[in-house]
C-alpha positions in Angstrom: -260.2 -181.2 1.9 -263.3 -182.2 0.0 -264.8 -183.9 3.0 -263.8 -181.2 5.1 -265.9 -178.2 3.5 -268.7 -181.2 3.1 -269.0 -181.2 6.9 -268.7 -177.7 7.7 -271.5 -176.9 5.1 -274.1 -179.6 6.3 -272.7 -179.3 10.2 -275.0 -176.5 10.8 -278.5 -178.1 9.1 -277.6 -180.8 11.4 -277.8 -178.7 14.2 -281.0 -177.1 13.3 -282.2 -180.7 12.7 -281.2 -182.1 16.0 -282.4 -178.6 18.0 -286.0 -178.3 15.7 -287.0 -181.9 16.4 -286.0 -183.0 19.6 -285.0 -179.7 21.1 -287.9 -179.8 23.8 -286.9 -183.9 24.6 -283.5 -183.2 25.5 -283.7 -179.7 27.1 -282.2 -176.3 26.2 -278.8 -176.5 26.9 -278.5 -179.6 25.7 -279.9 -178.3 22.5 -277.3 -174.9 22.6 -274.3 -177.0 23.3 -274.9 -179.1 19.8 -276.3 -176.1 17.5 -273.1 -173.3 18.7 -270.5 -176.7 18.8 -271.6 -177.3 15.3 -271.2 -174.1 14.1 -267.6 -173.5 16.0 -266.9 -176.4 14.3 -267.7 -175.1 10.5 -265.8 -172.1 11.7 -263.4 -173.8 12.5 -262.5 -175.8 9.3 -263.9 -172.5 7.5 -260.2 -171.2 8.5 -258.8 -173.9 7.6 -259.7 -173.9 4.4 -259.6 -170.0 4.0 -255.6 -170.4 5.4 -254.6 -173.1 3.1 -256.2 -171.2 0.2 -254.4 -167.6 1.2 -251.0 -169.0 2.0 -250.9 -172.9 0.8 -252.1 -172.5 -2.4 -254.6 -174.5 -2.6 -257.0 -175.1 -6.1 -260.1 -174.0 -6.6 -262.6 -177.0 -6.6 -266.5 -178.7 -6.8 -267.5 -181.8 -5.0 -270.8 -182.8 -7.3 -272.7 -184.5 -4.0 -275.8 -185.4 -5.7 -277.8 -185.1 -8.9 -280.6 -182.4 -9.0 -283.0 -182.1 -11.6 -281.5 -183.7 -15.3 -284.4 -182.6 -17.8 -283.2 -182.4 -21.6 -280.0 -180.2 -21.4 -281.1 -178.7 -18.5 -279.1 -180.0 -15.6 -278.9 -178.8 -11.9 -276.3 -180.8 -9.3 -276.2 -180.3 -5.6 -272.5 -178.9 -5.4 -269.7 -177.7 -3.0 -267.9 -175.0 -5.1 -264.7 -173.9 -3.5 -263.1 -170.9 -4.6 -261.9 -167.4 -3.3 -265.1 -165.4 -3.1 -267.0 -168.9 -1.6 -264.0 -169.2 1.1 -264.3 -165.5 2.1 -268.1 -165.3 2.3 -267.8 -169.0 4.5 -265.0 -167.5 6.7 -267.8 -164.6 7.4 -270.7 -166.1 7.3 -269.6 -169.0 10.0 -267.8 -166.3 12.1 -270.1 -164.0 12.6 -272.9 -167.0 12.9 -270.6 -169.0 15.7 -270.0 -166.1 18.3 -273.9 -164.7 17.3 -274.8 -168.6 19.0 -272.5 -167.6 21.5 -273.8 -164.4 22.1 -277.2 -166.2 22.4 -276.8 -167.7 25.1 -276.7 -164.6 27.8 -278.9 -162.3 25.4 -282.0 -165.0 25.6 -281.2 -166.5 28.7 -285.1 -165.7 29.7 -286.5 -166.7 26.8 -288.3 -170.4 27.3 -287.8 -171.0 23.4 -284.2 -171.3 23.5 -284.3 -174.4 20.8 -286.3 -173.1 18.4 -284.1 -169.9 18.7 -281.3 -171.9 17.8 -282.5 -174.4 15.5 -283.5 -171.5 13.5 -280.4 -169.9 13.3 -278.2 -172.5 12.4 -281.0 -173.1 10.3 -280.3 -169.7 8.7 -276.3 -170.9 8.6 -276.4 -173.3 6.1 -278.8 -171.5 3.9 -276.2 -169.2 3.4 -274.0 -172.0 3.3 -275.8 -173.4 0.4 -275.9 -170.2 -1.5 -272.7 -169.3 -1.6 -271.1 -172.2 -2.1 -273.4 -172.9 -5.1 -272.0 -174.0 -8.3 -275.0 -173.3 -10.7 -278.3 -170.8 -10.5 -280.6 -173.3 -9.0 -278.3 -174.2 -5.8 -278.0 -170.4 -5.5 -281.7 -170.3 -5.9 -282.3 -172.7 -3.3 -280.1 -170.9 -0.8 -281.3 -167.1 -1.7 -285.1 -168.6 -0.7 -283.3 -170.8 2.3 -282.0 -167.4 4.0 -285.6 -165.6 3.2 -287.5 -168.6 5.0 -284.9 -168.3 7.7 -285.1 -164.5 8.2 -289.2 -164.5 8.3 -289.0 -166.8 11.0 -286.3 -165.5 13.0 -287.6 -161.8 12.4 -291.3 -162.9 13.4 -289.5 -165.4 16.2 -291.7 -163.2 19.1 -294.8 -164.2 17.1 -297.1 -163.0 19.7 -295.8 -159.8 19.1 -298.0 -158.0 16.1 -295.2 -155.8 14.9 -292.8 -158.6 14.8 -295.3 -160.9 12.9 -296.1 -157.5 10.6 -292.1 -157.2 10.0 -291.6 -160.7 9.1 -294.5 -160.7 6.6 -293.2 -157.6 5.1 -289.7 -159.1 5.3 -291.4 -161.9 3.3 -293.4 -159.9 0.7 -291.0 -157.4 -0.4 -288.3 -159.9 -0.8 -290.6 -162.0 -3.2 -290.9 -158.8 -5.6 -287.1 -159.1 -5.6 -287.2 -162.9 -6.4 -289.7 -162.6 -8.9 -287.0 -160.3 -11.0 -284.3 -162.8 -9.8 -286.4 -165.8 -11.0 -286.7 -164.5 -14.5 -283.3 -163.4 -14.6 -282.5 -167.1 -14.3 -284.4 -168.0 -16.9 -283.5 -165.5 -19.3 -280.0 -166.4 -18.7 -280.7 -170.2 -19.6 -282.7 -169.1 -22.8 -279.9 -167.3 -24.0 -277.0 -169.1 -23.2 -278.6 -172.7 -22.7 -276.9 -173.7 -19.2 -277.0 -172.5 -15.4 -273.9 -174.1 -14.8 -271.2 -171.4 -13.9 -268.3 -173.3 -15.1 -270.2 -174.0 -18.4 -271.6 -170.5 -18.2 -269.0 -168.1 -17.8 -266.7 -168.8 -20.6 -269.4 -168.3 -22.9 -270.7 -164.3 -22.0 -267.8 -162.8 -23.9 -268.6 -164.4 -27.0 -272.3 -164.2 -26.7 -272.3 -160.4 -25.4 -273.6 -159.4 -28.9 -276.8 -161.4 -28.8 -280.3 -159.3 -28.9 -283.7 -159.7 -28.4 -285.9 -158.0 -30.8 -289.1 -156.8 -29.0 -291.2 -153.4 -29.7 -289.6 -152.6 -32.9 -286.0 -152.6 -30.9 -283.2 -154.9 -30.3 -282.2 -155.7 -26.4 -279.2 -156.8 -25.8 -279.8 -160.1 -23.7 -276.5 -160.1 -21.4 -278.2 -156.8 -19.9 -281.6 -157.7 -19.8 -280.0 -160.6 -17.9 -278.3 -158.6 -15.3 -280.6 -156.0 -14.8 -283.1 -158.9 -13.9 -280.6 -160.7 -11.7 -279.9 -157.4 -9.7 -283.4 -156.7 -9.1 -283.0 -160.1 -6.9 -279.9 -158.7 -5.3 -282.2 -154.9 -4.5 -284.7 -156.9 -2.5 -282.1 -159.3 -0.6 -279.6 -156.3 0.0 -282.4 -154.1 0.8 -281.5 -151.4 -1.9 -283.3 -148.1 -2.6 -287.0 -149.3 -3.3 -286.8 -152.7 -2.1 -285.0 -151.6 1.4 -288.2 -151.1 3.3 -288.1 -154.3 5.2 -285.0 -153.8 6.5 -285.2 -151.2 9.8 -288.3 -153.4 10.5 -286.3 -156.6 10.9 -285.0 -155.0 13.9 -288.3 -156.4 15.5 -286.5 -159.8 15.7 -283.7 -160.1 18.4 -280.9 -158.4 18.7 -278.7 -161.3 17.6 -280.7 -162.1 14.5 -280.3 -158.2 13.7 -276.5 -158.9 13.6 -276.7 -162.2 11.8 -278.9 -160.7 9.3 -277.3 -157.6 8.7 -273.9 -158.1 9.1 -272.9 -161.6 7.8 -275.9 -163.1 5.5 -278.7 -162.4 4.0 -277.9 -158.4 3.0 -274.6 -159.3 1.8 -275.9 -162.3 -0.5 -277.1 -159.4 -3.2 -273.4 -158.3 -3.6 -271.8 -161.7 -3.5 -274.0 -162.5 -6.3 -273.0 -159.4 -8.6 -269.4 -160.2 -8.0 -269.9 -163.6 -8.2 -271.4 -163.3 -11.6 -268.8 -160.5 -12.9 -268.3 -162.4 -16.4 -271.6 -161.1 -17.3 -271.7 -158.2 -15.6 -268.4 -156.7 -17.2 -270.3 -157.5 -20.8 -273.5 -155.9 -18.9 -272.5 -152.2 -19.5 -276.4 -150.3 -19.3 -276.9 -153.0 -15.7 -273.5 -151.7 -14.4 -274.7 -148.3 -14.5 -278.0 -148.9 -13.1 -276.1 -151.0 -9.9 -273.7 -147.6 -9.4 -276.8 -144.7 -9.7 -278.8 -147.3 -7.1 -275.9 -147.9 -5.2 -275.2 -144.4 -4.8 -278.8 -143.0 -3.7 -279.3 -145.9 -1.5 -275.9 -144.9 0.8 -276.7 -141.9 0.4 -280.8 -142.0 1.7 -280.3 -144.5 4.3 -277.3 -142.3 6.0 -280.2 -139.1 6.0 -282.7 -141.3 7.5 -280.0 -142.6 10.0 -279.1 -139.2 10.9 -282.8 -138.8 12.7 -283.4 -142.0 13.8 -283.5 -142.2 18.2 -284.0 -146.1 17.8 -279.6 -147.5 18.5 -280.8 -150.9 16.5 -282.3 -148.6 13.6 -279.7 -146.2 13.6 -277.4 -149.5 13.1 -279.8 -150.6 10.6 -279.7 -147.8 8.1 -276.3 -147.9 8.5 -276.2 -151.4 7.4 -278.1 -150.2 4.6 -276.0 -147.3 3.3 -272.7 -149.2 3.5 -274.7 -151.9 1.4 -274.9 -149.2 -1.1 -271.0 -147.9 -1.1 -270.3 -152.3 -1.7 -273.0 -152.0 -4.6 -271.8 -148.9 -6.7 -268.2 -150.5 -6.3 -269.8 -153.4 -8.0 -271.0 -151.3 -10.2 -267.8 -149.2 -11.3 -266.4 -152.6 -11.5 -263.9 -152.7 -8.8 -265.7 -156.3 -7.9 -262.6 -156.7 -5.3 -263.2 -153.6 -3.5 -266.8 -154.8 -2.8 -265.9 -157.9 -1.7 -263.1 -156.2 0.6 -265.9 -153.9 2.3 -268.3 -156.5 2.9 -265.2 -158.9 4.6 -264.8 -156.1 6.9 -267.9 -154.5 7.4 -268.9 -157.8 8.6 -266.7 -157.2 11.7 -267.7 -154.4 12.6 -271.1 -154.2 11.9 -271.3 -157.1 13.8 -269.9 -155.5 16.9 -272.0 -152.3 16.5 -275.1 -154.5 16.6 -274.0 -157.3 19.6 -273.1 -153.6 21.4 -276.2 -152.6 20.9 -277.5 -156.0 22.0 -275.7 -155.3 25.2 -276.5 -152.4 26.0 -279.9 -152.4 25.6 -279.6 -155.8 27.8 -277.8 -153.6 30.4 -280.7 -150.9 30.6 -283.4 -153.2 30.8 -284.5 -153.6 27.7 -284.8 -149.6 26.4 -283.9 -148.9 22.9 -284.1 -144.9 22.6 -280.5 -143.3 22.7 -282.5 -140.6 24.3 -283.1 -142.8 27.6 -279.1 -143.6 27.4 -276.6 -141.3 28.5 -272.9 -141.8 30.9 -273.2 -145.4 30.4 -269.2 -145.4 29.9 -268.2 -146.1 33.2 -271.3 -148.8 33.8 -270.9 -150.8 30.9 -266.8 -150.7 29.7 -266.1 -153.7 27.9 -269.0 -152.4 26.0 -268.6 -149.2 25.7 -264.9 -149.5 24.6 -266.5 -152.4 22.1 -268.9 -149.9 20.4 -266.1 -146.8 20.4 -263.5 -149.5 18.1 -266.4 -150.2 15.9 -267.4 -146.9 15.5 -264.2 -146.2 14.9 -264.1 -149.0 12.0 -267.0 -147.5 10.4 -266.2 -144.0 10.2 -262.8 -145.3 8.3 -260.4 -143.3 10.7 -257.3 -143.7 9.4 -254.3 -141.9 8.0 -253.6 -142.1 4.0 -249.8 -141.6 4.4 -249.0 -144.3 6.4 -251.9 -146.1 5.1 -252.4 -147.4 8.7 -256.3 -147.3 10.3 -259.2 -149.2 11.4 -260.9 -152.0 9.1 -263.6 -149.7 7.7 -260.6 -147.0 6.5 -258.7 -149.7 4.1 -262.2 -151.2 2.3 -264.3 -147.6 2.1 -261.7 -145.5 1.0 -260.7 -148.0 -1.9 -264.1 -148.1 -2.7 -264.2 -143.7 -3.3 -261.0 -143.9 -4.5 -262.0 -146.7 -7.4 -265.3 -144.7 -8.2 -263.2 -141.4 -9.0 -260.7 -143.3 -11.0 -263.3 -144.8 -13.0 -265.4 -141.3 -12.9 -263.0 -140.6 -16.0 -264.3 -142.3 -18.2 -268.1 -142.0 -16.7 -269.8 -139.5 -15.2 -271.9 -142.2 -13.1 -269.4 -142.9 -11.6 -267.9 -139.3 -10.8 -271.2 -139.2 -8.9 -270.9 -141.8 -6.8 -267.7 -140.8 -5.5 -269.3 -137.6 -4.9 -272.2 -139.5 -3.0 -269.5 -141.6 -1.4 -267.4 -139.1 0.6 -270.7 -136.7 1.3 -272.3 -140.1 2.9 -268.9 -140.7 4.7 -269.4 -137.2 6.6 -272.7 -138.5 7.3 -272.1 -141.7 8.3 -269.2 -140.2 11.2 -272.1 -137.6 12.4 -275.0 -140.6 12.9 -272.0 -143.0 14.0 -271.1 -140.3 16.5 -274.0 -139.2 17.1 -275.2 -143.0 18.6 -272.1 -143.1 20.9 -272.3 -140.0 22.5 -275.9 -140.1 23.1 -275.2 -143.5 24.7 -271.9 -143.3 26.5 -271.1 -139.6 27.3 -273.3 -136.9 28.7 -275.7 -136.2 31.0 -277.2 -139.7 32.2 -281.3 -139.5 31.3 -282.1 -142.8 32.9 -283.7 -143.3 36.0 -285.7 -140.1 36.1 -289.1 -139.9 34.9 -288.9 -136.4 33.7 -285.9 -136.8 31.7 -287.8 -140.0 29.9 -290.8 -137.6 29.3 -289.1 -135.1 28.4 -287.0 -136.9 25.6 -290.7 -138.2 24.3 -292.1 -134.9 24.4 -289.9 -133.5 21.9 -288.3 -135.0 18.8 -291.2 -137.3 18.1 -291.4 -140.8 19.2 -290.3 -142.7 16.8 -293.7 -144.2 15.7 -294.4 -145.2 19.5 -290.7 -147.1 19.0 -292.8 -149.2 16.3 -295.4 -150.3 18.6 -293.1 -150.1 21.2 -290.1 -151.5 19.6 -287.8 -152.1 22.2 -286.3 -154.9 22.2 -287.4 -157.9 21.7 -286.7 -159.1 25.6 -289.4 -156.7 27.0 -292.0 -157.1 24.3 -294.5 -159.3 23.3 -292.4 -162.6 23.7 -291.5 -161.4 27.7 -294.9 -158.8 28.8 -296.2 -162.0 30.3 -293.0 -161.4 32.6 -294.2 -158.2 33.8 -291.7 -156.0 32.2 -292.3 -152.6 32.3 -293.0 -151.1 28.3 -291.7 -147.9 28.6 -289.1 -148.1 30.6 -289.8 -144.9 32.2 -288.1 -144.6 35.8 -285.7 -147.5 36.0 -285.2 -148.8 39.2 -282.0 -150.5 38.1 -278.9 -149.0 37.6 -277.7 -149.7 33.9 -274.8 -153.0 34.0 -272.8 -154.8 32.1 -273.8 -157.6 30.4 -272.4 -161.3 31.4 -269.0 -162.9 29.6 -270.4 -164.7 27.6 -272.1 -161.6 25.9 -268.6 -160.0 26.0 -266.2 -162.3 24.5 -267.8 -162.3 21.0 -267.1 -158.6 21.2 -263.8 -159.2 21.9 -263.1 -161.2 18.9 -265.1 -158.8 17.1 -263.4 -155.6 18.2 -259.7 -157.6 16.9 -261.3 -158.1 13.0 -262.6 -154.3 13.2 -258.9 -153.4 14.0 -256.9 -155.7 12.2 -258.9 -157.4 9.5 -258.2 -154.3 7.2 -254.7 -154.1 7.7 -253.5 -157.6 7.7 -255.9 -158.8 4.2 -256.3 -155.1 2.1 -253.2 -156.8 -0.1 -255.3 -159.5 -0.4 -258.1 -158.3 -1.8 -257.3 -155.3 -3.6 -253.7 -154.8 -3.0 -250.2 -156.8 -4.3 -251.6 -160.1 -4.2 -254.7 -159.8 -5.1 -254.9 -161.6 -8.5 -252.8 -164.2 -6.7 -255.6 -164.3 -4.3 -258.7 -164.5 -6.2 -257.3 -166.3 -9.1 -260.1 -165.7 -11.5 -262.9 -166.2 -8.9 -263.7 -162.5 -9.7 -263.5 -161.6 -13.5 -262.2 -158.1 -15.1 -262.9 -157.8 -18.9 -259.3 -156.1 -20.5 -260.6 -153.0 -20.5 -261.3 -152.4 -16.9 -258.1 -151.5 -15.0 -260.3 -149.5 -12.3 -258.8 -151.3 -9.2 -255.0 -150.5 -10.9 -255.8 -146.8 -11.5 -257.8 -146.4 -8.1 -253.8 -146.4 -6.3 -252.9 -143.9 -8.5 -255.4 -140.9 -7.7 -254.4 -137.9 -6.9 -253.7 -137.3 -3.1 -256.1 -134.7 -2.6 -259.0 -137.9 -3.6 -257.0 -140.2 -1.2 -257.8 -137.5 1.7 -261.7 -136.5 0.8 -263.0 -139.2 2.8 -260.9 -139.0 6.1 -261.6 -135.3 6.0 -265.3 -135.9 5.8 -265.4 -137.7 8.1 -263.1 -135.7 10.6 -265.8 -132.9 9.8 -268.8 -135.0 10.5 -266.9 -136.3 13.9 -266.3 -132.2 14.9 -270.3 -131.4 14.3 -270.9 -134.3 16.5 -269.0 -133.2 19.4 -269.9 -130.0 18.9 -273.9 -130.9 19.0 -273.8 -133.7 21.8 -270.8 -133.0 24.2 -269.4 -129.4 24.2 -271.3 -127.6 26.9 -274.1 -125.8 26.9 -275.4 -127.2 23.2 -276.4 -130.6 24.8 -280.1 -129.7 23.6 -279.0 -128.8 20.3 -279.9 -131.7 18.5 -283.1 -131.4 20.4 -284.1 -128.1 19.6 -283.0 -128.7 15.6 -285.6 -131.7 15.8 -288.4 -129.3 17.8 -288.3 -127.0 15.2 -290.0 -129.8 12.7 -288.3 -128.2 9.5 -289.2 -130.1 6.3 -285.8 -132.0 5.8 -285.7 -132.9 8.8 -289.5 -133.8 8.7 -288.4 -135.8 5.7 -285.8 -137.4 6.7 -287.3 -138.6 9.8 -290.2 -140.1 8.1 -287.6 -142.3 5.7 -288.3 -140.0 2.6 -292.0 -141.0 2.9 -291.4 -144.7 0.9 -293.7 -146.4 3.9 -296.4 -143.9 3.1 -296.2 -144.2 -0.7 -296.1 -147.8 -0.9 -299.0 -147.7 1.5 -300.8 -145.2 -0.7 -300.3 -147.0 -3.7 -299.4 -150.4 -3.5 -300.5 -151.4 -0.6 -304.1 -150.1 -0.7 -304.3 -151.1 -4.5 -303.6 -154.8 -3.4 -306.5 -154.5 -1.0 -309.0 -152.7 -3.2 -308.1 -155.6 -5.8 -308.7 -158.2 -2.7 -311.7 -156.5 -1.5 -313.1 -156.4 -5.5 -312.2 -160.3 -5.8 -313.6 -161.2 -2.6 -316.8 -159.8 -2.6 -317.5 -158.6 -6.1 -316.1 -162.1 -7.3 -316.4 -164.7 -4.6 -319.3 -163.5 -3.1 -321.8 -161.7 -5.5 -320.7 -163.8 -8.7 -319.4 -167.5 -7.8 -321.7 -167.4 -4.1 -324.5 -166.6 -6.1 -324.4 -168.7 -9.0 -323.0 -171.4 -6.8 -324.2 -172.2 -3.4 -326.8 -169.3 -3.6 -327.7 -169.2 -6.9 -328.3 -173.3 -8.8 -327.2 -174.7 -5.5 -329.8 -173.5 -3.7 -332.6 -174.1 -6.2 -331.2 -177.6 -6.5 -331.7 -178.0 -3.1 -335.1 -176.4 -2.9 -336.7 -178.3 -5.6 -335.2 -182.0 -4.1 -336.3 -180.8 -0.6 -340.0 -180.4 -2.8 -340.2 -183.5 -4.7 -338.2 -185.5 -1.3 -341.8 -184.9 -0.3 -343.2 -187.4 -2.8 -341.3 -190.3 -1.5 -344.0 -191.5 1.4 -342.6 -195.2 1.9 -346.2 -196.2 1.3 -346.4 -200.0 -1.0 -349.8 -198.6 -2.3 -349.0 -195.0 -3.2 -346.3 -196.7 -5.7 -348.1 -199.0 -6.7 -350.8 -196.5 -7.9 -348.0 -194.3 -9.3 -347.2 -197.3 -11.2 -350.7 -198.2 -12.5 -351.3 -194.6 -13.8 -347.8 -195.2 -15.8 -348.9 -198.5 -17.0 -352.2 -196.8 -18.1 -350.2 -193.6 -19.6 -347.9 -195.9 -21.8 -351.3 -198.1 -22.9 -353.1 -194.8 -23.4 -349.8 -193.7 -25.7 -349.4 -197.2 -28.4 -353.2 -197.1 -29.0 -353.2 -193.3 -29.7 -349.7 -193.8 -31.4 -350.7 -197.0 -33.6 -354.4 -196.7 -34.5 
């Protein structure tokens, strides 16, 4: 078994290797067959491992593989650590991953960088890999910087793009703020505890929960200081509320990577880690709170922004973002196992939402605004019934009684459910459960919202005064972020003459090819099953026979216990938000005669809406401030510092006099025998002139 999870963590670096360097020597498909092999083949064994640890009881583990960095006590190992959480984030991770290469090979059939597509995503693959299989803070270190390299590139892959290379850069920046926090939460962790090493680490937090820091006149207690540092690292990967910035941007990259990302990843990495590290954080009682309040206003902000949004991919994307937020404050209440649960299924169907997307804006021609869409049911099908199940999964439909529903229904509602049963003990909490079911009414409108204006209707494609008129009104989305259609038709594919707007099409909208479909498929079974068949698995009957310690509850917390025994009236908030966000929905975008509704709300430019639109302003403030304070500083460096101080005292200041006065006495150097030879009588005659003055 050890050698097994060995080859299906390196299997996809290998890939990248083989596709990076020699991708253009032996050809494109060539270089596809051996990256999306490789990865079918870590998903492979991924199952494997995951089946025999579900149902063959098999033992947590580490393979040590090689020695890292052994200075003093301080000692770092490259490590395979096998347990519950690492076998479900691998299941997910090389899942989604195997049928995204899949996927990839329709969606960027055109493209004539097909290998460095590839090698970068499988590059991506066993970043991830490496993180969460890490058995120490340095390992997960490595991999939390491997997936940021990895996204940058993949985000900016269109290079010649400028808003793709202006996303990846932010992508980049913002992240390292995040990093920074993460970075010293590593080290405070070592200064206080002396290790990194989680099997060294963990047993010690309960007994060193007491220890303080004295600093301005007032003891910290170091356990929080810890994880309040740690989660700032997980804010910037998981793109919470003000570190989530770089997140709708992303959507520059292609479609595919937008899944990958946001679905499987690099946004989930932030909540692996909290629940990952849960014998600190259960001793971390000031940080827990802090994860549920940001939790909270994050699911909440990014479902108002996603209610305005005309984008499908950034619709999708702040989606991504809120339900990052419901998997953070369950973190935070301390239902680790809920968390976990929601991110296993959101992974399903988030990746279907975003590979539907992928499709469909493949089958109009490369047009992203849902306001362009319209009766694309009967054209695209497969699709269309694709998007409908995930949308479905995401909204949580399900019935409480019965306890039967969609993937979404089983993970979310535990996740409301364990926030009101711990809201009993802390009023944090009560408010995230109050944030949770208002965001799950919010999240069925937007969800809604995206399918009808996509699939049902009147069809606004094809018509150039149906296109105009759907940018005349409702703004424009920031000229789709300079023109942010997909990927296909932008930057990486004008050369190919592809028409920017998309105004007029000449082609009727189709279906995408099979091998775009099939990874829908599979992904349209998890969104329906994967709730139903694991939910006693990770939060139900069997789940401490599941995780088996991997996820740690300090006595005291019996929030995942008490969140089965709410009252019935909690059990049913959720569904009925979201049947109520469902009826606005139909009511705004398909019953008759209130088609232009939603249009006519956003022409009347009222200030939430104004605000909401404009993501609460964050782009603009951090512009104002941070932004414009980095170049004022740069600006005062360059040319107060560089130029009027060091260039003048340097090159134009001694420099240059050097150089004029040797250009000056350069000119005394003739080359004449006679001219030194005089020079060197008038010395002899000086020195003569100097003993018999000196020695009379």
């Amino acid at each position: 078994m050890q050698s097994l999870v060995t080859i299906l963590v390196f299997a996809p670096l290998v890939g990248a290797i083989i596709a990076g360097l020699f991708g253009r020597r032996i050809g494109n498909v060539a270089s596809q067959s051996v990256t999306t092999g490789l990865l079918i083949l870590a998903c492979a064994l991924s199952w494997v491992t995951f089946s025999k640890w579900t149902w063959g009881h098999m033992e947590a583990f580490t393979v040590t593989l090689l020695p890292f960095i052994h200075i003093g006590d301080f000692v770092a190992n490259w490590s395979i650590r096998i347990d519950a959480l690492s076998e479900t984030m691998l299941i997910v991770v090389t899942t989604v991953s195997a049928l995204v290469h899949v996927y990839s090979w329709g969606y960027m059939a055109e493209d004539d960088s097909k290998p460095r597509f590839f090698a970068y995503l499988s590059l991506f693959t066993f970043a991830m890999l490496s993180l969460v299989t890490a058995a120490d803070f340095m390992q997960l270190f490595f991999g939390w910087e491997g997936v940021g390299l990895a996204s940058y590139l993949l985000i900016g892959f269109w290079f010649k793009k400028p808003s793709a290379s202006a996303a990846a850069i932010k992508a980049f920046v913002v992240n390292r703020v995040g990093d920074f926090g993460f970075a010293l939460g590593i080290m405070t962790t070592y200064w206080a505890f002396g290790t990194i090493q989680f099997h060294e680490l963990f047993p010690m937090i309960a007994a060193g929960a007491s220890r303080t820091w004295e600093f301005a006149g007032h003891n910290w207690p170091l356990v929080d200081i810890a994880c309040f540092l740690l989660f700032i690292g997980a804010m910037g990967k998981s793109a919470q509320f003000f570190l989530h910035t770089w997140l709708p941007d992303a959507m520059e990259g292609p479609t595919p990577v937008s899944a990958l990302i946001h679905a499987a990843t690099m946004v989930t990495a932030g909540v692996y880690m909290l629940c990952l590290l849960s014998p600190m954080f259960e001793y971390a009682p000031v940080a827990k709170n802090i994860v549920t309040v940001i939790g909270a206003i994050t699911a909440l902000f990014a479902a108002t922004v996603g209610l305005t949004q005309n984008d499908i991919k950034r619709v999708i994307a702040y989606s991504t973002c809120s339900q990052l937020g419901y998997m953070f404050f369950a973190a935070g209440v301390g239902a680790y196992q809920a968390a976990m649960f929601h991110l296993f299924t959101h992974a399903f169907f988030k990746a279907l939402l975003f590979l539907g997307a992928g499709s469909v804006i493949h089958g109009m021609h490369h047009e992203q605004d849902m306001r362009r869409y319209g009766a694309l049911a009967k054209l695209l099908p497969v699709t269309f019934i694709a998007m409908t199940i995930g949308t479905i999964a995401i909204t949580g439909l399900g019935f409480p009684p019965l306890h039967l529903g969609f993937a979404g229904f089983y993970s979310k509602d535990t996740i409301i459910e364990a926030a009101f049963a711990a809201g009993s003990h802390n009023q944090i909490a009560m408010f995230a459960w109050a944030i949770g079911v208002l965001v799950a009414g919010l999240t069925s409108f937007y969800s809604w919202r995206l399918a009808f204006f996509t699939f049902n209707g009147k069809a606004r494609w094809g018509h150039d005064d149906h296109a105009h008129d759907a940018h005349a009104h409702g703004h424009d989305d920031h000229a789709h972020a300079a023109h942010g259609h997909d990927d296909h038709a932008h930057g990486a594919h004008d050369d190919h003459g592809h028409d920017d707007h998309g105004h007029g099409h000449d082609h009727k909208p189709h279906e995408s090819p099979w091998v775009m479909l099939l990874p829908l498929v599979v992904l349209s079974i998890g969104a329906v099953a994967a709730g139903f068949v694991f939910t006693g698995y990770f939060v139900g009957h069997h789940q401490e026979e599941f995780w088996r310690g991997a996820i740690f509850n300090a006595p005291t917390n019996h929030v995942l216990h008490e969140a089965h025994e709410v009252a019935e009236w909690v059990k049913w908030s959720p569904l009925i938000a979201s049947i109520i966000g469902l009826l606005i929905a139909v009511y705004v975008y398909l019953i008759k005669g209130n088609e232009r509704l939603g249009l006519k709300l956003a022409e009347r430019n009222g200030p939430l809406y104004v605000f909401f639109y404009n993501k609460w302003f964050f782009d603009e403030l951090y512009q104002a401030t941070f932004v414009r304070a980095a170049k004022f500083l740069g600006d005062l460096f360059w040319k107060g510092g560089d130029q009027k101080i060091i260039d003048r005292l340097g090159p134009d200041g001694v420099s240059a006099v050097s150089y004029a006065v040797g250009r000056k006495t350069g000119k005394a150097q003739t080359g004449y025998v006679y001219h030194y030879a005089f020079v060197m009588l008038l010395g002899v005659a000086g020195l003569l002139t100097f003993a018999l003055y000196a020695f009379r």
